[in-house]
N, C-alpha and C positions, 0 to 999 in steps of 0.2 A: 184391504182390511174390511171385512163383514162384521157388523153386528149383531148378535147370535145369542137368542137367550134357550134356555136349557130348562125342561120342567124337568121334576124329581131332581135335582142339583145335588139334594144330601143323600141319594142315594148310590148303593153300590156302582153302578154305572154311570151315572149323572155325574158324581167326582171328579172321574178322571176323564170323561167328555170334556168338562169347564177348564180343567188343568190341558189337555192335549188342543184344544183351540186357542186358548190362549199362547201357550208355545207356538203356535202357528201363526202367530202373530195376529190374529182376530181379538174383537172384545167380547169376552162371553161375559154373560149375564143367567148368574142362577138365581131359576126360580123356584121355591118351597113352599108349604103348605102351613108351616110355624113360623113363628117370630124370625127375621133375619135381620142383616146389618148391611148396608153398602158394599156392595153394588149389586147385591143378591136382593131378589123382590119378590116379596108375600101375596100369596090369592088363599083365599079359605078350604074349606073341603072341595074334592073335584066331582065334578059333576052337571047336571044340565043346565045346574040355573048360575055356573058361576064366571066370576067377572074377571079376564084375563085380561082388560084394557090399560089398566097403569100397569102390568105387566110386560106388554109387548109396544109400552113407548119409544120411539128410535128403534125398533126392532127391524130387520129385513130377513131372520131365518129364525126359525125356532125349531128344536130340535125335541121331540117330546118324548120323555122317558117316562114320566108319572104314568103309575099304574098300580090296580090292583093286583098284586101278584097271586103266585098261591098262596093257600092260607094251610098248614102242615094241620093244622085240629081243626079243621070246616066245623060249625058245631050247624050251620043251617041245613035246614030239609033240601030245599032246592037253592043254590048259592049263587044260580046264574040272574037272577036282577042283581045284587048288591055289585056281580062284575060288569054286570051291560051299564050299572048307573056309573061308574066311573072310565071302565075302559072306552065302551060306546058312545054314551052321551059328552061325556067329559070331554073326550079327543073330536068329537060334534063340533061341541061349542067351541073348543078352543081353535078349530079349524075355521067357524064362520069369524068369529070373532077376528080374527090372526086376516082373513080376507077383505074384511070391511076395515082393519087399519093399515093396510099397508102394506105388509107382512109378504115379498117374495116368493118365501118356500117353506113348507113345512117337511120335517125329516122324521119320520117316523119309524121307532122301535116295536115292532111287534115281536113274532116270536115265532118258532120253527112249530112250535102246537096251532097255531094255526093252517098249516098246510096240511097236520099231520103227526100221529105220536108214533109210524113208522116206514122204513120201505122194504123193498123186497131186496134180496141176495144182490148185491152185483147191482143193482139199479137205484142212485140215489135218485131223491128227488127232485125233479126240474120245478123253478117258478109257472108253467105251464101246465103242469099238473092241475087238474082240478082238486080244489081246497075241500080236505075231510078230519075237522077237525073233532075233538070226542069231547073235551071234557069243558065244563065251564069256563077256566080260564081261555082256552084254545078257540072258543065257540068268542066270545065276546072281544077276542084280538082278532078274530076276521072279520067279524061284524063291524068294529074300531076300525079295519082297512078300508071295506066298504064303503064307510059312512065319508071317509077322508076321501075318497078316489070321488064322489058324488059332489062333495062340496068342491071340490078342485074343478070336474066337470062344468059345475056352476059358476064359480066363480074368477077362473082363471089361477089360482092358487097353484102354483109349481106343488107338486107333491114324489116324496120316496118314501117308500116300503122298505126297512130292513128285517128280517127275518133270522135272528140268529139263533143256532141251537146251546146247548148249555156255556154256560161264559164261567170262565174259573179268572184268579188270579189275587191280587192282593185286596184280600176282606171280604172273601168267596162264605158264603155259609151253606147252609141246607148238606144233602146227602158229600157234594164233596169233601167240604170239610170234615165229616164226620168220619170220610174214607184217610183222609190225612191222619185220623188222629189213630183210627183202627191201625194203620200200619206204623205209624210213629211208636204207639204202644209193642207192637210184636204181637198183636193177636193175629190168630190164623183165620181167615179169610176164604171161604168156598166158593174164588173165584178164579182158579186155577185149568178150566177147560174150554174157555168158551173162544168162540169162532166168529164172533158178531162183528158187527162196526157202528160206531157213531161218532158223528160229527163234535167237536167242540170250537170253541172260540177260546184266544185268550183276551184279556180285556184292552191288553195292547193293542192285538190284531184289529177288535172290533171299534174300540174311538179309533183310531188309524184309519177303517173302513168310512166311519161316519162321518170323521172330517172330509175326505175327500168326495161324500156326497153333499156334503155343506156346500163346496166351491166347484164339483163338477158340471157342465151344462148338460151332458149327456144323464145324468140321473134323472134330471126332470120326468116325473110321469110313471119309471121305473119301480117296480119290485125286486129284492136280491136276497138273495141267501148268502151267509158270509160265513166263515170258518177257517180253523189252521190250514188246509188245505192237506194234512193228512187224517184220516180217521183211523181208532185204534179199536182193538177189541177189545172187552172188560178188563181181561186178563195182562194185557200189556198195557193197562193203563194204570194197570195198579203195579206193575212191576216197575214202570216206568216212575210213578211216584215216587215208590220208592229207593230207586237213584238219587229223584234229585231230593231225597230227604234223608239220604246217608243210610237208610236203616232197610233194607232187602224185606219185602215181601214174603208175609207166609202165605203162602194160597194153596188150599188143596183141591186137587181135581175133581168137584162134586159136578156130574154132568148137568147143565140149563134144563132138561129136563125135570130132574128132581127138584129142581131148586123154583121151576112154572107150577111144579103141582102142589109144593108146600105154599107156594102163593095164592093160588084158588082154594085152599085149605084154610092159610089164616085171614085172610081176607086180603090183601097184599100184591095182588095179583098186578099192579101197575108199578108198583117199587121193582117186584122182581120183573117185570117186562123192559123197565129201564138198564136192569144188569144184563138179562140174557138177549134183548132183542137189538135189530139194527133200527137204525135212524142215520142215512146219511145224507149230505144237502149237494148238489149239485153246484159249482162254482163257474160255470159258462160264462152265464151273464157279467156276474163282477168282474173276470177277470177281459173277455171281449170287449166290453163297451165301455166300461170305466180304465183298461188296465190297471188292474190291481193285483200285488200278491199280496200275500200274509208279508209281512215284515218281521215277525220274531216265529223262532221253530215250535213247534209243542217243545219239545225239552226246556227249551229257553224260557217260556211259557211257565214249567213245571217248576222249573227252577227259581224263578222269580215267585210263584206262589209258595214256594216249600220256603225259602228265605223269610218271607213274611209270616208265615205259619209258623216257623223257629222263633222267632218273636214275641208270641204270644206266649211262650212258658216259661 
């Protein structure tokens, strides 16, 4: 039994981290940013100057999910301090801090934008690859890896890198959701030709992953890429939705090309690179040196998120 506190606790991923360790028979302890209640513990805004010490009392792992994610209406000119002051500094200080009390391992969530927003045909991404990442968020979750891997250097700090690419599953928002709802309605959908591939996670898969870099010894030190272990294309991820949501897909065959250059046209040009382009993650490492596989299918995946999404209406 580990005791294992959790930043971002009330969020989408932080949830069912606290829920999947506890099942495993650990005591998790979430941590949040607002008022909580026992056995859940409050730290203020994240950032350089802040106090993670009654936080991480009795602690020996913390798992950190707190972050600036993206923000869908950026209204800043340049938005890359507001992310360096919390992904950066924030996952800094809670790393020296997390060192100087005691604190075994730190397990860290980054994000596949950090290696990279794509790969080429046939060749996913290796951990080994050199890191290129583009946009503010992505730029400030490698600099967040770095800063962690420095402080570990220093301090002795056991330190893992996970790197997951889009995570779906029950209380998914942003662009998935918004694809659940487009096919649950019957609208037709111009995403009927494409040939890409990208990696996803379900949230199963990924606490699943996480826990067992919480109690693996072999993690220590490690960066991973984690995912269902099959990648789909656009096209069959939305057909596949729509299985496991009863309601068949319209999609009509508008080639990725037209659909790249109406994107450079209305500005949009990263929305539509996420429909038409690949992004796949290489699974060597996880599965070599931790043995790991995915535990539930994408369908299984799909299924469990469409069940939840039937819910909501």
């Amino acid at each position: 039994m580990t005791v294992v506190a959790v930043t971002g606790a009330s969020g989408f991923v932080g949830q069912r981290i606290v829920e999947d360790l506890a099942r495993r028979g650990h005591v998790a302890i979430g941590v949040v940013r607002g008022p909580s209640a026992p056995p859940a513990r409050a730290v203020g805004d994240i950032g350089a100057q802040t106090d993670w010490m009654l936080a991480l009392e009795g602690v020996e792992v913390v798992v950190h999910c707190a972050a600036r994610a993206h923000v869908m209406h950026e209204r800043a000119t340049d938005p890359l301090p507001r992310y360096r002051a919390v992904n950066v500094e924030g996952t800094r200080r809670l790393a020296e801090q997390a060192a100087r009390h005691g604190v075994r391992r730190l397990v860290y969530l980054s994000s596949v934008k950090a290696a990279g927003e794509r790969s080429a045909p046939g060749r996913p991404l290796k951990v080994s690859d050199p890191a290129a990442p583009e946009d503010a968020y992505g730029i400030s979750k490698r600099e967040a890896e770095v800063a962690l891997l420095e402080v570990g250097a220093a301090t002795g700090l056991e330190t893992v890198i996970i790197r997951p690419p889009l995570v779906y599953g029950s209380g998914v928002k942003g662009n998935f959701l918004r694809l659940m709802g487009a096919i649950a309605r019957g609208w037709p959908l111009p995403l009927g030709a494409f040939d890409n591939r990208r990696s996803m996670v379900s949230l199963a898969n990924l606490t699943d992953f996480i826990s067992l870099c919480v109690e693996s010894p072999s993690a220590d030190g490690r960066t991973f890429f984690v995912s269902d272990g099959e990648d789909l294309s656009s096209t069959s991820l939305a057909r596949r939705l729509g299985v496991a949501l009863d309601r068949p897909a319209r999609l009509l065959p508008v080639p990725g090309a037209v659909l790249s250059t109406l994107g450079q046209v209305t500005g949009k040009a990263a929305e539509i690179e996420r429909l038409v382009g690949s992004l796949q993650v290489d699974l060597a490492d996880s599965r070599e040196l931790l043995g790991w596989s995915p535990p539930q299918t994408v369908d299984q995946g799909l299924r469990e998120t469409a069940d939840w999404f039937r819910g909501l209406r």
